[in-house]
C-alpha positions as CSV (number, residue, x, y, z in Angstrom):
1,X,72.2,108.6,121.3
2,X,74.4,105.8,122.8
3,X,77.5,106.2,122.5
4,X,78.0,103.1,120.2
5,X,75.9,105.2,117.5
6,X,77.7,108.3,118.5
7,X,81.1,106.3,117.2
8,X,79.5,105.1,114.3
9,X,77.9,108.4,112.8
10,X,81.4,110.9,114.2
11,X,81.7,112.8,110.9
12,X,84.5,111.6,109.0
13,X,86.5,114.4,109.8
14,X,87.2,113.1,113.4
15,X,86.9,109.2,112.8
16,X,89.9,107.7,113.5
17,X,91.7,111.2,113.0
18,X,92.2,112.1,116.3
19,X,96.1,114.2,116.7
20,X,98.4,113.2,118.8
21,X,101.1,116.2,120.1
22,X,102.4,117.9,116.7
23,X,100.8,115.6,114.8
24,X,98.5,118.5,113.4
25,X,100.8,121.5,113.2
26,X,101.2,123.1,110.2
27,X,103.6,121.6,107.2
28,X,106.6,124.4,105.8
29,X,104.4,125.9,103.3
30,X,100.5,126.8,104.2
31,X,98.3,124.1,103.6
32,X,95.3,124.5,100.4
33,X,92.2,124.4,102.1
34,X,90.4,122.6,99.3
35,X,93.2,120.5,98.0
36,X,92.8,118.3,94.8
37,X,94.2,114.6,94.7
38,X,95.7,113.0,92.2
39,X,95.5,109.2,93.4
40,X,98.0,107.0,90.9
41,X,97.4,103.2,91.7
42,X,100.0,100.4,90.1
43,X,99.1,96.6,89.3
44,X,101.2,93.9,91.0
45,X,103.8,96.4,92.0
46,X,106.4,95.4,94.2
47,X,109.2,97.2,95.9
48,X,111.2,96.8,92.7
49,X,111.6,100.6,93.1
50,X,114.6,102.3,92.7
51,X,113.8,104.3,96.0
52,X,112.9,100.8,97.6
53,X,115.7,98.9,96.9
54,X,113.8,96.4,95.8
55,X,115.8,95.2,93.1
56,X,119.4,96.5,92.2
57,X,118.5,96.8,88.4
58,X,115.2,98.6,88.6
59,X,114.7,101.9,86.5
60,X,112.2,104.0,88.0
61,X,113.3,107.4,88.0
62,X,109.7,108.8,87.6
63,X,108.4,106.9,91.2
64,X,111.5,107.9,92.7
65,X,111.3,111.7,91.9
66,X,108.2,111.7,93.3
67,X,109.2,109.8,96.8
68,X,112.0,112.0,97.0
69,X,109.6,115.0,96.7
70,X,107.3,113.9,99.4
71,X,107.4,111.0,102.0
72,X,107.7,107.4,101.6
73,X,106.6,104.5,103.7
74,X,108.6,101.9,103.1
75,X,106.8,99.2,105.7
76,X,103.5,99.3,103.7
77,X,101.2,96.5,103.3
78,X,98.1,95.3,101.0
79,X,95.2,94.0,103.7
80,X,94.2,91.3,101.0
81,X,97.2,91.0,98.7
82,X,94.6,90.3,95.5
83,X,93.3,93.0,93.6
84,X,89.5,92.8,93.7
85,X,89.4,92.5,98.0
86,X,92.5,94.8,98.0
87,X,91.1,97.7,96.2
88,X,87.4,97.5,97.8
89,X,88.9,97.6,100.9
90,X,90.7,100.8,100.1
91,X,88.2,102.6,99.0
92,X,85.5,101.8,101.0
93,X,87.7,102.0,104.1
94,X,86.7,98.7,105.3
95,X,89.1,95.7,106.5
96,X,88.1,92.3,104.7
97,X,87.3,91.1,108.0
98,X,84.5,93.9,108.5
99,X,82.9,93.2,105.1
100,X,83.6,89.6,104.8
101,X,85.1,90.1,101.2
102,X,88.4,88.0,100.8
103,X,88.0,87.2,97.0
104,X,86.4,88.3,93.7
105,X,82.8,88.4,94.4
106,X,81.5,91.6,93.7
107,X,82.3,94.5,96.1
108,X,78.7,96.2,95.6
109,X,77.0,93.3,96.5
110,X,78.5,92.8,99.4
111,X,75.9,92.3,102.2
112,X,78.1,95.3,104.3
113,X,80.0,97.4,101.6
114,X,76.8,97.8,99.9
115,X,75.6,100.1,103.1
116,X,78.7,102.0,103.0
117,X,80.2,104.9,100.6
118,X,82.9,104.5,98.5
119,X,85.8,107.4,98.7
120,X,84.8,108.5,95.6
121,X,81.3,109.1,96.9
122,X,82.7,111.2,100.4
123,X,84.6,113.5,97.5
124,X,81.4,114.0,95.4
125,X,79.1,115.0,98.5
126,X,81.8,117.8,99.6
127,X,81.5,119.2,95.8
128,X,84.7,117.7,94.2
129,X,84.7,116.8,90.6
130,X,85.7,113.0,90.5
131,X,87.2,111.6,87.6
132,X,89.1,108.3,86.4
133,X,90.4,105.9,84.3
134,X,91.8,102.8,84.1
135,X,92.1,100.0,87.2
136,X,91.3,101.7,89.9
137,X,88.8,99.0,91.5
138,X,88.3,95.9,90.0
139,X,84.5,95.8,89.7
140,X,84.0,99.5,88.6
141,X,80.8,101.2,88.9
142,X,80.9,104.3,86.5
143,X,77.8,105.8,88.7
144,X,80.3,106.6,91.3
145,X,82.0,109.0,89.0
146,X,81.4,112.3,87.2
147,X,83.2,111.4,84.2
148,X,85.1,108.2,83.4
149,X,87.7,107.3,80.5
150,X,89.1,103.7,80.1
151,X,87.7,100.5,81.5
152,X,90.1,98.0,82.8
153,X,91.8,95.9,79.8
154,X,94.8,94.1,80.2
155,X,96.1,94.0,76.3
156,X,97.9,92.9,74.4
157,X,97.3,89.4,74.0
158,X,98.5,86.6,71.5
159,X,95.4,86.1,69.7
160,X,94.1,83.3,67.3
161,X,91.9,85.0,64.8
162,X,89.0,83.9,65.3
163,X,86.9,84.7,68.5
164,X,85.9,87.9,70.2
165,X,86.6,89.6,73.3
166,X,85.4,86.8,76.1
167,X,85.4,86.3,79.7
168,X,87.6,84.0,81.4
169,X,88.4,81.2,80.2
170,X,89.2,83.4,77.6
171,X,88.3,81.5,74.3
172,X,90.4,82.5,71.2
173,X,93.3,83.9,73.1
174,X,96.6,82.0,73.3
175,X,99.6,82.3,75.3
176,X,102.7,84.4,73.1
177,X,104.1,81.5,71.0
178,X,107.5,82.5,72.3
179,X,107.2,81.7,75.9
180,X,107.7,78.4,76.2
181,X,105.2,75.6,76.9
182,X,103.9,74.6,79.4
183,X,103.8,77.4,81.1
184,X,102.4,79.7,78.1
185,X,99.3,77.7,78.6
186,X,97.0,81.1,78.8
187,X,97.2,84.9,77.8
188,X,97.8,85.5,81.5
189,X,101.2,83.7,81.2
190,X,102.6,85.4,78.3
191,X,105.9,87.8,78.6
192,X,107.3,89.1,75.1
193,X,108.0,92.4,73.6
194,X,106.0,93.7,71.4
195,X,108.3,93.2,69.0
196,X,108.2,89.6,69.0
197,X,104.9,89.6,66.7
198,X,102.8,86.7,68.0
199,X,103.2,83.2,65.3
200,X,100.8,81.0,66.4
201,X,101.6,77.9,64.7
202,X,99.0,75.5,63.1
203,X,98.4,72.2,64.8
204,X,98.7,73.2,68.4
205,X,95.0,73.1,69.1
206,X,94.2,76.6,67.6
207,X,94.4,78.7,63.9
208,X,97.7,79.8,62.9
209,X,97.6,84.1,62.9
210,X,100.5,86.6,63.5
211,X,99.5,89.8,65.7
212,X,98.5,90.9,68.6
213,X,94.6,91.7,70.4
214,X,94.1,94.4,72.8
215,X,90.6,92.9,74.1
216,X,88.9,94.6,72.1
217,X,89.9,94.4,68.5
218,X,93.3,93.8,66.7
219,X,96.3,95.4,67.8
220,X,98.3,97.3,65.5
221,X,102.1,96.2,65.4
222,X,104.4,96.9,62.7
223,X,107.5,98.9,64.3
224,X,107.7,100.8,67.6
225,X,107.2,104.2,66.2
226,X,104.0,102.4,63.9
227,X,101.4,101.0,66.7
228,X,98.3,101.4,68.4
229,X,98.8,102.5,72.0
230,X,99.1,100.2,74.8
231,X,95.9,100.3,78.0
232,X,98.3,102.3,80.3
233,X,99.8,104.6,77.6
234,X,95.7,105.3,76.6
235,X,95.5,106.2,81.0
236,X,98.3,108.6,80.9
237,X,97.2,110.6,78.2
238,X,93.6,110.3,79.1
239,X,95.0,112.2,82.2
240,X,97.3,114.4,80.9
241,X,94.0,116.0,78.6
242,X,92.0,116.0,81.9
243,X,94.5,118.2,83.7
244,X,95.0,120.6,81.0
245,X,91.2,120.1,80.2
246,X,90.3,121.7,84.0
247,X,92.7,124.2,84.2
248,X,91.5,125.7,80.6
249,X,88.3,125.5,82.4
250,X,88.9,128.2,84.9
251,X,87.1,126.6,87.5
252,X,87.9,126.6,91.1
253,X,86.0,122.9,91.9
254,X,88.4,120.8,93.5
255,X,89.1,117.5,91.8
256,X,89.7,113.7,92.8
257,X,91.3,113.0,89.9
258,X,92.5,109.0,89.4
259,X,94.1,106.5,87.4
260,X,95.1,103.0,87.7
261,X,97.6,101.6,85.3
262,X,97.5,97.6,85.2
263,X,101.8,97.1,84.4
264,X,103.5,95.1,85.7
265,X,100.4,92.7,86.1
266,X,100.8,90.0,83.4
267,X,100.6,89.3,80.6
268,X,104.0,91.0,80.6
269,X,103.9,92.2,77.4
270,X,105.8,96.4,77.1
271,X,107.5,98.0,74.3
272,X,111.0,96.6,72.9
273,X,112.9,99.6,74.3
274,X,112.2,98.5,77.9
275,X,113.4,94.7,77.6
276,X,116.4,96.5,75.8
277,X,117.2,98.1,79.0
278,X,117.5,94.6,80.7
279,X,120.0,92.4,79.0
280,X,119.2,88.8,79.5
281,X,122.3,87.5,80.6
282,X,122.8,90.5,83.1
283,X,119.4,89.5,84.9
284,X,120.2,89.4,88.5
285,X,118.0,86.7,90.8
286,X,115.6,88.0,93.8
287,X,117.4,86.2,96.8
288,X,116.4,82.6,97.0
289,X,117.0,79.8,99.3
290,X,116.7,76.4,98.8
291,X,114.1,74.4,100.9
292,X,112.6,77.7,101.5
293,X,109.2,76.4,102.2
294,X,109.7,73.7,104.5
295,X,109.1,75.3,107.3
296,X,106.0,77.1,106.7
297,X,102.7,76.8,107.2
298,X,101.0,74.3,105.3
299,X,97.9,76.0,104.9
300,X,100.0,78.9,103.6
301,X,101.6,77.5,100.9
302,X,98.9,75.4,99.7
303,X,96.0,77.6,99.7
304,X,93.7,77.3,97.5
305,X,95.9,75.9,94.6
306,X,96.8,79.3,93.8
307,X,100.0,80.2,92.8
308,X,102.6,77.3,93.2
309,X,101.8,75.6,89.7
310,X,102.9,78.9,87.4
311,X,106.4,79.0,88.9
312,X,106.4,75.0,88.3
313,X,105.0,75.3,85.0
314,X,108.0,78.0,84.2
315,X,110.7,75.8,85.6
316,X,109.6,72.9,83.2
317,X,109.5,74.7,80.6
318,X,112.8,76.8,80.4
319,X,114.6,73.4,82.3
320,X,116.4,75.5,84.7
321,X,114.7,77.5,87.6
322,X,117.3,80.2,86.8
323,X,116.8,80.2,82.9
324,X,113.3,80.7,83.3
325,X,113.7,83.5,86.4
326,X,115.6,85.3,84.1
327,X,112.7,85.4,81.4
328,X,110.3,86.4,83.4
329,X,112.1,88.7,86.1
330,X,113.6,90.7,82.5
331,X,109.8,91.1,81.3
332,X,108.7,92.1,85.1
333,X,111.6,95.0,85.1
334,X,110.5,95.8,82.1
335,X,106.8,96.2,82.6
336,X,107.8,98.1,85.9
337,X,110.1,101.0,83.8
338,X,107.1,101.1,81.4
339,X,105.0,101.7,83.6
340,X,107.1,103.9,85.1
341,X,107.4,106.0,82.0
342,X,103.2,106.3,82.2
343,X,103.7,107.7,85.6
344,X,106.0,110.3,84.8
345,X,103.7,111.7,81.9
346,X,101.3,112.1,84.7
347,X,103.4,113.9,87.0
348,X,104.6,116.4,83.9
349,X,101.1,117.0,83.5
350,X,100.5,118.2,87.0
351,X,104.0,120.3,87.6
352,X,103.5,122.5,84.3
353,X,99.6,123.1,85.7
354,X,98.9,125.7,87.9
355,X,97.3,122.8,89.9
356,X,100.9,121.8,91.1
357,X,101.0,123.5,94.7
358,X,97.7,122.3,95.8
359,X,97.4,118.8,94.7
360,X,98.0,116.1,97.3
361,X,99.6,113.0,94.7
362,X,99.0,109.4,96.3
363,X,100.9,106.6,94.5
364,X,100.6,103.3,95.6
365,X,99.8,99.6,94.2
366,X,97.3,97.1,95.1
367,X,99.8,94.4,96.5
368,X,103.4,93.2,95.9
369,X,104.1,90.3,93.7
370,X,106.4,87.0,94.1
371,X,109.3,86.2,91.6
372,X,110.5,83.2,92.7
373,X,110.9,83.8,96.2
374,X,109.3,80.8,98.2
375,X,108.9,78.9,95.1
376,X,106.0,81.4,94.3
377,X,105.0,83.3,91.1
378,X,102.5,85.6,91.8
379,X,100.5,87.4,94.8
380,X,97.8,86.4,97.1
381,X,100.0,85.1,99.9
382,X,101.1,86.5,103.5
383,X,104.5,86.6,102.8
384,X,106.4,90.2,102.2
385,X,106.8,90.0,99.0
386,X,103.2,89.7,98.2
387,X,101.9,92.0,101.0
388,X,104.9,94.9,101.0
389,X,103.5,97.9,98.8
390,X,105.0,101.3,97.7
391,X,103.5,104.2,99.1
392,X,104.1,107.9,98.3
393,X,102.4,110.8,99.5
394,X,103.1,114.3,98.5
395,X,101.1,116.8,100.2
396,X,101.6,120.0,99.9
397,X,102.3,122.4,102.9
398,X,102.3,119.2,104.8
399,X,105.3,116.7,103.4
400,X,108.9,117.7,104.0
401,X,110.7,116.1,100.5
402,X,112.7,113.1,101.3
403,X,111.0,111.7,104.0
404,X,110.4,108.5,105.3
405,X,108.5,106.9,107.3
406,X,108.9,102.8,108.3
407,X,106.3,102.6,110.5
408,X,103.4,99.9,109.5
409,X,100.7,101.4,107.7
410,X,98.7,99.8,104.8
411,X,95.9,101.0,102.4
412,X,93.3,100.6,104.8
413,X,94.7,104.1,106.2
414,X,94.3,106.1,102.6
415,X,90.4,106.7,102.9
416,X,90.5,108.2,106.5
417,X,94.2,110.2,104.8
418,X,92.1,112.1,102.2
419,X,89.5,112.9,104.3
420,X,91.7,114.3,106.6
421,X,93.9,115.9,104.3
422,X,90.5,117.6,102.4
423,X,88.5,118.1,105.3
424,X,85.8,116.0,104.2
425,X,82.4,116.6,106.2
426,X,79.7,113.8,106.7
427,X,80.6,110.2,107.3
428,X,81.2,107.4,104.9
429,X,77.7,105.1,106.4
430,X,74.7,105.1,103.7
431,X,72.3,103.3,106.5
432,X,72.0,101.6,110.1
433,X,73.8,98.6,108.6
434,X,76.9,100.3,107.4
435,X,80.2,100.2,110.0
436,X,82.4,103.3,110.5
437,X,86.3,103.3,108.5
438,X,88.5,101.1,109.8
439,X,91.7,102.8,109.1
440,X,93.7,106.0,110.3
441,X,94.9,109.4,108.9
442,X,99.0,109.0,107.9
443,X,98.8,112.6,108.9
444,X,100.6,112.2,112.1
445,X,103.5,110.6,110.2
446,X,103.3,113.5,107.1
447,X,104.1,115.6,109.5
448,X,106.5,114.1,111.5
449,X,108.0,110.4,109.8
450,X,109.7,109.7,113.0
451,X,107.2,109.7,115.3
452,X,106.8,106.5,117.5
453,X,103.0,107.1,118.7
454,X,99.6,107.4,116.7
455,X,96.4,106.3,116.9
456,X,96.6,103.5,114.9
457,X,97.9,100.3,115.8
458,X,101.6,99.4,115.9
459,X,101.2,96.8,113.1
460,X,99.6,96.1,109.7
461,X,96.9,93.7,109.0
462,X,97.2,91.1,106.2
463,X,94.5,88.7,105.3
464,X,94.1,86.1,102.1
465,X,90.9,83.6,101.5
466,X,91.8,80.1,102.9
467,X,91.2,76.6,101.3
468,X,88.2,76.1,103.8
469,X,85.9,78.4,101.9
470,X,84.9,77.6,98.4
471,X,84.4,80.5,95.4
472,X,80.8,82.2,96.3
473,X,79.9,80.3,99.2
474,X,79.2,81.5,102.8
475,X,79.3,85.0,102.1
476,X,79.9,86.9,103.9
477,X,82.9,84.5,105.0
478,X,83.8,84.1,108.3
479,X,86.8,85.7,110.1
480,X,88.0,82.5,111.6
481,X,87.9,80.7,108.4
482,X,90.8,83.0,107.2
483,X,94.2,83.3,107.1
484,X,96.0,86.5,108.6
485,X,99.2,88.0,109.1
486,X,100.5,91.2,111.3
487,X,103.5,92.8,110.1
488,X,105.4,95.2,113.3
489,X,108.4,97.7,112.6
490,X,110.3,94.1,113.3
491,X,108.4,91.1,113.1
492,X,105.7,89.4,111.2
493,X,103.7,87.2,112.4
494,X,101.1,84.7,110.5
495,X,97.9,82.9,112.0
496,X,96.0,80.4,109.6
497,X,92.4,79.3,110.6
498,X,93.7,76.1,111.4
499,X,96.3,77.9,114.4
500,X,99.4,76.7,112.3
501,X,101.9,79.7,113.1
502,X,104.6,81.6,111.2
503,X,107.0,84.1,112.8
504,X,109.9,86.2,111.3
505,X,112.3,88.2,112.5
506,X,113.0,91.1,110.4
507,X,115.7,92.5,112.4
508,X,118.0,89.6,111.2
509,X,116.1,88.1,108.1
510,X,114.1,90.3,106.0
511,X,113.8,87.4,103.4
512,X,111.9,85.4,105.7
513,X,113.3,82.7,105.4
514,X,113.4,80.9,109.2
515,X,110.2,80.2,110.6
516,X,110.7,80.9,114.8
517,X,107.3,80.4,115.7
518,X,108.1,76.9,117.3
519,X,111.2,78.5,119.2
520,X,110.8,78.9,122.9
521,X,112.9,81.8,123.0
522,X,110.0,83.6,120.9
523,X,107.2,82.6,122.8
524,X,106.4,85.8,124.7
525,X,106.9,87.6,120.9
526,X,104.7,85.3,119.7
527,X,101.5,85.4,121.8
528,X,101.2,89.2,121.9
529,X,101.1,89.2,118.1
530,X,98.9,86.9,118.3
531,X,96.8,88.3,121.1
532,X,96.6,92.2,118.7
533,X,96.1,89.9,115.4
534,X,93.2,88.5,117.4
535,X,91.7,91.5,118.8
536,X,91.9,93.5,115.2
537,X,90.0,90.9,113.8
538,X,87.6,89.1,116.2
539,X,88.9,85.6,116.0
């Protein structure tokens, strides 16, 4: 066998895991040799973390216990910062530039990820029970999965009466008639308590009604001790029965055990009590300058027609870029401590199991999320906001609590983690078509956070869909019809498929808000972050 096939069927116990030094010495406790995972995966999360820093007000003490019990990387990036590319890229293991999946088509038809096996599928063949719940991808296939609880549903919505659960463009539902028009112009840009009882009043192009719709029938809202649960609420407990479920079981099968809770992705609609914990008039402002965008790359702020016309819309409506901020940065702390509050029912469930010394815990999110910074209201851009995720491992005999590591690592590293960490056997190819993983074991830095040398690359690789390819055409797209962006320990640097440039120095401006790329003095910077962006991806 050449050794081009040799690389490409290595079991996955070796691919990409190779240990470097004391990179494979044993943790301070002896490691489970058939671990279980619990994987916990967050929508639109940002670093608005308490660990993170991400924003001074941010309640979270459920995320932070569990980064202070195991090891946090606090330079972690999405390779796709959109969900549906994001999440088949995690967990098939596969960059968007190996697969040619930058948007929403359909993972498992993907001419490349259809040859390859899904994480879920590595844990089956090595006898683990798999289980889930919620948004864990964002085309789910219940095959892949011994037993599965909630499908993805992003309730509740304002709701006219009249129609059924639809598909985009979401016929019947309404924006909540409390957030201002025009930007409450669809469910998806709706923030409101649930509380605040939807009114839709007659003559604005739909049926008066009062209440809310959880996608799948009426909501139930008449106090907050008197309603149906919420999608993520539904997760958690869906998980807590699992775990108490298998260990009244007796059974020794290891488990890959997940659940992906859609807050704070939008509609950013949570419980009273956790707007309550943000008064409006103490909302403090992500930092924010001023002509922020004009020196950026055009191709990067105007891809696509993406996100720029929802932070418009909300400035036109509330009059004031900070009145609006303010709305919508309350209901997007809010949505975070709910969701926070999910989490920590989770983690409750495992420490009072007897699971809780041999369960590696992953918690992560798909991407980051933009409030404002850059003039930009939502994800899908190669900025840090959009592209900076939390990430929290707790292994056990492996992570020393309180660590950190701010090395670059993103989620293409979490397949080739668990395997490591389980000792999967086999590989993750289903035919000659399929590539190897892409990413690395984190192990190296689980066991040592410090450490300057590993085998994976000394940056992260970001990539969003450009304007030059249209919805569902030339798939699988092209490499150098894309935009990417590499993000180092202390710079980032951006590459459209037009060879417009962006480069930031995060030693002096973690904002990101001067553009050096057409400084002199940062040439030599600049064209070896080009030269490993363009040898990572082929361009």
């Amino acid at each position: 066998m050449n050794s081009i096939l040799q690389n490409i069927y290595k079991p996955l116990t070796f691919a990409g895991l190779l240990c470097l030094n004391d990179s494979c010495s044993s943790g301070p406790e002896k490691e489970p040799e058939k671990p279980n995972v619990l994987f916990i995966i967050c929508d639109d999360l940002n670093d608005f973390i308490g660990q993170m820093g991400g924003h001074p007000q941010a309640k979270t003490p459920n995320i932070d216990r569990l980064m202070q019990q195991g090891i946090i990387f606090t330079n972690a990036h999405s390779n796709d910062p959109v969900s549906a590319p994001s999440r088949a890229s995690m967990l098939t293991g596969l960059y968007p530039h190996t697969s040619g999946l930058y948007s929403f088509e359909k993972w498992y038809k993907n001419p490349t990820l259809k040859n390859c096996k899904t994480i879920m599928e590595v844990f089956s063949e090595n006898g683990y029970q798999v289980m889930g719940t919620g948004k864990i991808l964002h085309h789910n296939d219940t095959s892949l999965w011994d037993e599965f609880g909630n499908e993805t549903d992003y309730g509740p919505y304002a709701f006219n009466g009249t129609q059924e659960r639809k598909s985009p463009p979401w016929d019947g539902l309404v924006a909540h008639s409390s957030v201002l028009l025009p930007f409450g112009n669809n469910p998806f840009s709706s923030f409101a308590p649930l509380s605040d009882i939807p009114n839709i009043t007659p003559g604005e192009n739909f049926p008066g009604f009062e209440g809310w719709w959880d996608g799948y029938g009426l909501f139930n809202y008449i106090d907050e001790n008197n309603r149906d649960l919420m999608p993520d609420e539904e997760n958690a407990i869906w998980i807590e029965n699992k775990i108490r479920e298998l260990e009244q079981s007796g059974s020794d099968q290891p488990f890959f055990l997940a659940v992906g809770f859609i807050r704070p992705h939008t509609p950013l609609h949570a419980p009273k009590k956790y707007f309550d914990m943000f008064p409006l008039e103490k909302i403090i402002l992500p930092p924010y300058l001023e002509n922020d965008l004009e020196d950026c790359a055009d191709g990067l702020v105007n891809h696509n027609g993406y996100p720029k016309g929802n932070y418009k819309r909300l400035i036109e409506a509330y009059k004031t870029r900070e009145n609006g901020l303010k709305q919508y940065v309350r209901a997007y702390l809010a949505c975070v401590a709910f969701v926070d509050e999910q989490v920590g029912r989770v983690l409750d469930a495992l420490e009072k199991s007897r699971f809780k010394e041999n369960t590696i815990v992953i918690f992560t999110s798909d991407h980051g999320y933009h409030l404002g910074e850059k003039d930009f209201l939502f994800k899908h851009t190669l900025w840090d906001e959009s592209t900076r995720i939390p990430l929290a491992i707790k292994a056990p005999g492996i992570t020393k609590p309180g660590s950190s590591c701010d090395h670059p690592v993103s989620l293409i590293d979490l397949y080739p983690t668990m395997v490591d960490l389980c000792k999967l056997e086999g590989n993750n190819i289903k035919n000659w078509e399929g590539p190897p993983t892409d990413g690395f074991s984190l192990r190296p830095f689980l066991v040592k956070p410090g450490r300057k040398n590993w085998p994976g690359p000394e940056v992260a690789l970001s990539a969003i869909i450009s304007d030059k390819v249209k919805e569902g055409r030339n798939i699988p797209m092209k490499a150098e019809d894309q935009h990417f962006s590499v993000r180092s320990v202390n710079w980032r640097y951006s590459l459209t498929y037009n060879n417009e440039e962006e480069l930031y120095d995060h030693r002096n401006d973690s904002n990101e808000w001067y553009n050096l790329a057409q400084d002199p003095e940062y040439e030599k910077i600049k064209k070896d972050l080009r030269e490993t962006l363009e040898n990572m991806t082929g361009r």
